[in-house]
C-alpha positions as semicolon CSV with decimal commas, in nm:
position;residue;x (nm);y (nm);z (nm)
1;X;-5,828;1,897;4,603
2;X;-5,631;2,081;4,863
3;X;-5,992;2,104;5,097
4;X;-6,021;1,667;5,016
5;X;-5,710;1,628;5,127
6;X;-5,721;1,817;5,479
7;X;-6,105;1,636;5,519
8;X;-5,876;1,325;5,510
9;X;-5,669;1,444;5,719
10;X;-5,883;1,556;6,006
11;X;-6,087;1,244;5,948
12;X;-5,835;0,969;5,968
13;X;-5,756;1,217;6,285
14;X;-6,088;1,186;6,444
15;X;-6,116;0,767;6,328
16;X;-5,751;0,771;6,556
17;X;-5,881;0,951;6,856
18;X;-6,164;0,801;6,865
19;X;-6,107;0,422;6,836
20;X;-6,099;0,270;7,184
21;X;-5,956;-0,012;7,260
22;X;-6,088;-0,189;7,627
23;X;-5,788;-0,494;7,819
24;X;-5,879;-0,657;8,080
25;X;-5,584;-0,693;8,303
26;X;-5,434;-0,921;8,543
27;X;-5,365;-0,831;8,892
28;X;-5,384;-0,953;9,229
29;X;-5,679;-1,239;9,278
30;X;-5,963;-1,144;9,469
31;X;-5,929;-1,164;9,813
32;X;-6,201;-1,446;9,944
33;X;-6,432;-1,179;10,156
34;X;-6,470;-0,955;9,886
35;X;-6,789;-1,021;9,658
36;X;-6,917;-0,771;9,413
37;X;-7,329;-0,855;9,414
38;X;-7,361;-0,591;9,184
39;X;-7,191;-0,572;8,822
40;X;-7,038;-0,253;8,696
41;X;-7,246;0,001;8,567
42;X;-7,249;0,368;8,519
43;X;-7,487;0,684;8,630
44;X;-7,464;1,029;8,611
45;X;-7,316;1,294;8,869
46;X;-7,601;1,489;9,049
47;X;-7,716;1,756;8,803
48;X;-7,479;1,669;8,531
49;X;-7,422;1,501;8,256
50;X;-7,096;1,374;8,399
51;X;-7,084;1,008;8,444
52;X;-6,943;0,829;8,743
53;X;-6,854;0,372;8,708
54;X;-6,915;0,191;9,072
55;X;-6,871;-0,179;9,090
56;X;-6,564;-0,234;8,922
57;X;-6,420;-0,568;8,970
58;X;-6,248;-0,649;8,687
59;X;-5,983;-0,373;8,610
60;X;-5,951;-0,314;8,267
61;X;-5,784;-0,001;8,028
62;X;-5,935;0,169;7,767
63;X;-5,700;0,247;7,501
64;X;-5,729;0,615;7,352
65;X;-5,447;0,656;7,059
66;X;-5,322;0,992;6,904
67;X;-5,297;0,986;6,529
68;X;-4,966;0,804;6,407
69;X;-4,853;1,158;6,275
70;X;-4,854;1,385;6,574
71;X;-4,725;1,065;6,826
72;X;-4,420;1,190;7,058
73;X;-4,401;0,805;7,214
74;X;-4,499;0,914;7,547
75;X;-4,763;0,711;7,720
76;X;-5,031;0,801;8,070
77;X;-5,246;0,610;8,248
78;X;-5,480;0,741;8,353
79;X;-5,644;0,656;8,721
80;X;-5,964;0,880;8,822
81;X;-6,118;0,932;9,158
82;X;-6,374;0,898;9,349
83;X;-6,301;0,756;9,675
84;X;-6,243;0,407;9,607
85;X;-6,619;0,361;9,562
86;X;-6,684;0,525;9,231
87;X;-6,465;0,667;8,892
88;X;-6,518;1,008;8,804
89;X;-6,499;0,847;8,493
90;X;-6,559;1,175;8,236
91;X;-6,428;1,453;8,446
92;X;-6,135;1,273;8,518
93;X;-6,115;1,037;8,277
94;X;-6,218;1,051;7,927
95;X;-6,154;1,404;7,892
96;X;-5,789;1,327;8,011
97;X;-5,738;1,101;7,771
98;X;-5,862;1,346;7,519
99;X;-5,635;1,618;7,628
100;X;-5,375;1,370;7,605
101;X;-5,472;1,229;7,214
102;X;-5,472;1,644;7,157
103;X;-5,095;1,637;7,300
104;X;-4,973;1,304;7,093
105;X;-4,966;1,092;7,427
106;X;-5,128;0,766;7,388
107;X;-5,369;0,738;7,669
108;X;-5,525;0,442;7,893
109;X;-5,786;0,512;8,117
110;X;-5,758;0,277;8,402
111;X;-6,072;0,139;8,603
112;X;-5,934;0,012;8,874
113;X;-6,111;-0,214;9,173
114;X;-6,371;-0,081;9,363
115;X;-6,545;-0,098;9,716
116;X;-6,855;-0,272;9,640
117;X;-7,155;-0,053;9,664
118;X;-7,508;-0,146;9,676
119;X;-7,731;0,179;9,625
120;X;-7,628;0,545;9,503
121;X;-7,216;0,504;9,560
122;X;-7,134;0,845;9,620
123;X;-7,421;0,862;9,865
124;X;-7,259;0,583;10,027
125;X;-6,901;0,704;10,041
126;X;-7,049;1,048;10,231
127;X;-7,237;0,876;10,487
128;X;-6,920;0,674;10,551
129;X;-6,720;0,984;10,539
130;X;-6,913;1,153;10,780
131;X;-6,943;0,871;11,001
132;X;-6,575;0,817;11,089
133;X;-6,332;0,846;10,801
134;X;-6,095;0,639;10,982
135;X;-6,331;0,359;10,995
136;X;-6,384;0,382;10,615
137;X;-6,043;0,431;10,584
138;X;-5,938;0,093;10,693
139;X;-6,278;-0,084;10,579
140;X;-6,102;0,050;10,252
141;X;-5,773;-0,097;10,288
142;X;-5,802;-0,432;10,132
143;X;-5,970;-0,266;9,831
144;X;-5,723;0,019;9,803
145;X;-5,416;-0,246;9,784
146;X;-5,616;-0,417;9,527
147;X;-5,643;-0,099;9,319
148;X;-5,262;-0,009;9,368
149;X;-5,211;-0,367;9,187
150;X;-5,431;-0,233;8,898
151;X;-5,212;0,054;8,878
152;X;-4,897;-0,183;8,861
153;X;-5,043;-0,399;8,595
154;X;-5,182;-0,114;8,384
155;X;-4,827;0,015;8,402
156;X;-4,663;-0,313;8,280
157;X;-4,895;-0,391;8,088
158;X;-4,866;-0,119;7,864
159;X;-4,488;-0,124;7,874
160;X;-4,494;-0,479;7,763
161;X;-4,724;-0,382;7,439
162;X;-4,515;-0,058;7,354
163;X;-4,505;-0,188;7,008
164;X;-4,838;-0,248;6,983
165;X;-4,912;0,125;7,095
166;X;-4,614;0,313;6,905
167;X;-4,455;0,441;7,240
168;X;-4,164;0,426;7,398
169;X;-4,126;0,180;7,689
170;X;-3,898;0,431;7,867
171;X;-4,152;0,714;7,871
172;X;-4,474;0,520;8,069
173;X;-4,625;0,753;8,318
174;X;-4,902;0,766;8,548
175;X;-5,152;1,029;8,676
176;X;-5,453;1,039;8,925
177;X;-5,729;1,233;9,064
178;X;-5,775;1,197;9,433
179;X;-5,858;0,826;9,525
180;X;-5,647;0,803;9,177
181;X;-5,387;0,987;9,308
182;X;-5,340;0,694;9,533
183;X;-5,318;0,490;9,259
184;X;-5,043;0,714;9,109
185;X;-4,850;0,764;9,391
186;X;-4,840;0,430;9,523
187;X;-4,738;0,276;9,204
188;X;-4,368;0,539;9,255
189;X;-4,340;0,342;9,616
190;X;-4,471;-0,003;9,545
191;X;-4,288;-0,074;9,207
192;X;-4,155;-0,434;9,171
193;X;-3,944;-0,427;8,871
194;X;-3,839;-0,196;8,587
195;X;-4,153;-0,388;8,401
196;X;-4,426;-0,233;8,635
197;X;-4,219;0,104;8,739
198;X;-4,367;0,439;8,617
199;X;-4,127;0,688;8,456
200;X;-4,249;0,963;8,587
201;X;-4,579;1,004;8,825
202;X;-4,825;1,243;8,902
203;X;-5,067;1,285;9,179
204;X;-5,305;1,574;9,146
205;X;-5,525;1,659;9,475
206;X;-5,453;1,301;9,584
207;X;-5,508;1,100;9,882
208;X;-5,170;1,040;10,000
209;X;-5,296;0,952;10,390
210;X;-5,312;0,582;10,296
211;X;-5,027;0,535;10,083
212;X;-4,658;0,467;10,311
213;X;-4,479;0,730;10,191
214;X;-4,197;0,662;10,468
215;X;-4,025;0,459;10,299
216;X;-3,867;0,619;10,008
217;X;-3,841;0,431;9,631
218;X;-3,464;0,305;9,582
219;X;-3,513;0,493;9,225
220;X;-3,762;0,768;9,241
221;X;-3,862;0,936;8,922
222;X;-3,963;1,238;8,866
223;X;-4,294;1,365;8,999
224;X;-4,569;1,622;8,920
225;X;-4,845;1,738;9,146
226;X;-5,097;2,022;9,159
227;X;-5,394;2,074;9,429
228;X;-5,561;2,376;9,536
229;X;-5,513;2,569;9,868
230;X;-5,902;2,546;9,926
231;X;-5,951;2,185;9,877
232;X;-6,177;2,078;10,134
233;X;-6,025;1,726;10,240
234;X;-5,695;1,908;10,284
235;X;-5,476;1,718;10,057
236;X;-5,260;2,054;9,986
237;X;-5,113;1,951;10,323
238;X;-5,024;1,637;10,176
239;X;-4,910;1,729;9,904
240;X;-4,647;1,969;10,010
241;X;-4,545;1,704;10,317
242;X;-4,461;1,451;9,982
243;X;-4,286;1,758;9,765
244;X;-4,084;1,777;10,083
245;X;-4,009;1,409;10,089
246;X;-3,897;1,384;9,725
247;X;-3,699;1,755;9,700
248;X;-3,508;1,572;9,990
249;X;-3,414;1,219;9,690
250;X;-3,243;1,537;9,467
251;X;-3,514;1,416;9,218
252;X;-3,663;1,618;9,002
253;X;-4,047;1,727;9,174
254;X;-4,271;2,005;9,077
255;X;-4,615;2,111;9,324
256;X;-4,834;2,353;9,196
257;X;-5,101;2,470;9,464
258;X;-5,337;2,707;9,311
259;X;-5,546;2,954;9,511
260;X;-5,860;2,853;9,397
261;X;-6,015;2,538;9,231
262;X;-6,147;2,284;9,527
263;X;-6,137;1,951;9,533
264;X;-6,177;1,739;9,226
265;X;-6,171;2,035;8,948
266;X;-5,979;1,771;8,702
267;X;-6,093;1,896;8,360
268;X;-6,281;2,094;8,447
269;X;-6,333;2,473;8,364
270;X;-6,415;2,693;8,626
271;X;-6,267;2,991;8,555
272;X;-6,049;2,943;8,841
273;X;-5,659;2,944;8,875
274;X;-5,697;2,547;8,888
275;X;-5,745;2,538;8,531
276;X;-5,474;2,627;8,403
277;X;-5,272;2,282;8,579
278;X;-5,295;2,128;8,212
279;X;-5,087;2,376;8,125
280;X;-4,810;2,382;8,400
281;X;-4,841;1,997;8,342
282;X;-4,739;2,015;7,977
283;X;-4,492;2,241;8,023
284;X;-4,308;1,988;8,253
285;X;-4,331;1,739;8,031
286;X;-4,167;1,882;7,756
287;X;-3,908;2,002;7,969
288;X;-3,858;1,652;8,033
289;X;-3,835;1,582;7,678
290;X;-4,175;1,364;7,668
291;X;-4,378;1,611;7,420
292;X;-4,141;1,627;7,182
293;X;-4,248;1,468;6,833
């Protein structure tokens, strides 16, 4: 009887975690020079079975919810990378959002707008990149505002439903990867209202060069980022210029830069000092009270 009972257990656990729930949301309209030829699809990462979305033009969340009895009422979205032409949607994703479920965080994986793309996107976003980055940058910029506005939505949205999702509608957070670390930040500078403002943030390895970080938030919140001291875009430089920024609000802030990891590690394992960020980031949130059941 005892063995029946824990099977139900772990099943109705698995049934929870598993159940996925995909809004569309509503953000800015399309800008008229923007057209997507191609619908949203997904592929696979060069010699992995890692999947990557391109062509997103319709943001949307997909709902990933802990089981009712290990919920703390803490909520994430969750914004991957891929430089604003494709989602490392698995790596830093999914597997996020399962972390999260593990952790009694309800979790919403946010695909956000992309640049359209036409062929192989990362393909595309290198040749760009080693063309002139600061071209791409600002061929970028109307799609990058576009995908702050997802963030913003995702974040209302979500605080609007907190019923819906058993959380509480003061503990909505956001994290991102890179390109979604853009996302993440931006959403602590560009807030509206207490409806679309993140309780606390977190931008790991992001891409803070095109977000304005000059002009401070009238209420920050606190903030969470890691990145490793050999990323290759150099984002650790960043990163430590925007610690600087918010130590200087007397808000709480926390930068971990690991030795070793690169750029995009996200989930990750490597065997490299990177993977233990999880960790550090857990441990911050319950110090901030949001993993407590």
């Amino acid at each position: 009887m005892n063995r029946l009972i824990l099977f139900s257990i772990l099943l109705h656990s698995f049934c929870i975690a598993s159940a996925q729930q995909v809004i569309e949301l509503n953000s800015l309209p399309n800008p008229p020079d923007i057209n997507w030829e191609n619908s949203e699809g997904e592929s696979l990462f060069p010699n992995s079975t890692d999947r990557i979305v391109a062509n997103v033009s319709k943001p949307t969340l997909t709902a990933y919810l802990p089981d009712p009895l290990n919920v703390n009422g803490t909520a994430l979205i969750i914004a991957p990378g891929g430089g604003f032409h494709f989602l490392s949607i698995d790596n830093e994703g999914e597997s996020v959002a399962k972390w999260c479920v593990e952790q009694g965080i309800a979790a919403f994986v946010l695909r956000y707008r992309l640049v359209p793309t036409f062929g192989n996107p990362m393909h595309e976003f290198m040749a760009k990149l080693e063309a002139s980055q600061k071209d791409m940058d600002q061929e970028m910029a109307p799609i990058i505002a576009l995908a702050n506005a997802d963030g913003l939505a995702a974040i209302e949205h979500v605080r609007s439903n907190a019923d819906d999702y058993g959380i509480n509608p003061s503990q909505v957070g956001i994290v991102g990867f890179s390109a979604g670390g853009t996302v993440a930040a931006a959403a602590a500078f560009e807030y509206t209202s207490w409806a679309n403002r993140p309780d606390f943030t977190a931008p790991i390895y992001a891409a803070l060069h095109v977000v304005n970080t000059q002009n401070l938030p009238a209420e920050p919140m606190p903030m969470f980022m890691a990145v490793t001291s050999d990323d290759v875009f150099g984002f650790q430089y960043l990163s430590a210029d925007l610690f600087k920024k918010w130590s200087a609000t007397n808000h709480p802030v926390e930068l971990h830069i690991y030795e070793k990891g690169g750029h995009g590690f996200g989930m990750r394992k490597q065997n490299l000092p990177s993977d233990k960020w999880t960790d550090s980031f857990a441990s911050w949130m319950s110090d901030h009270g949001w993993l407590i059941n």
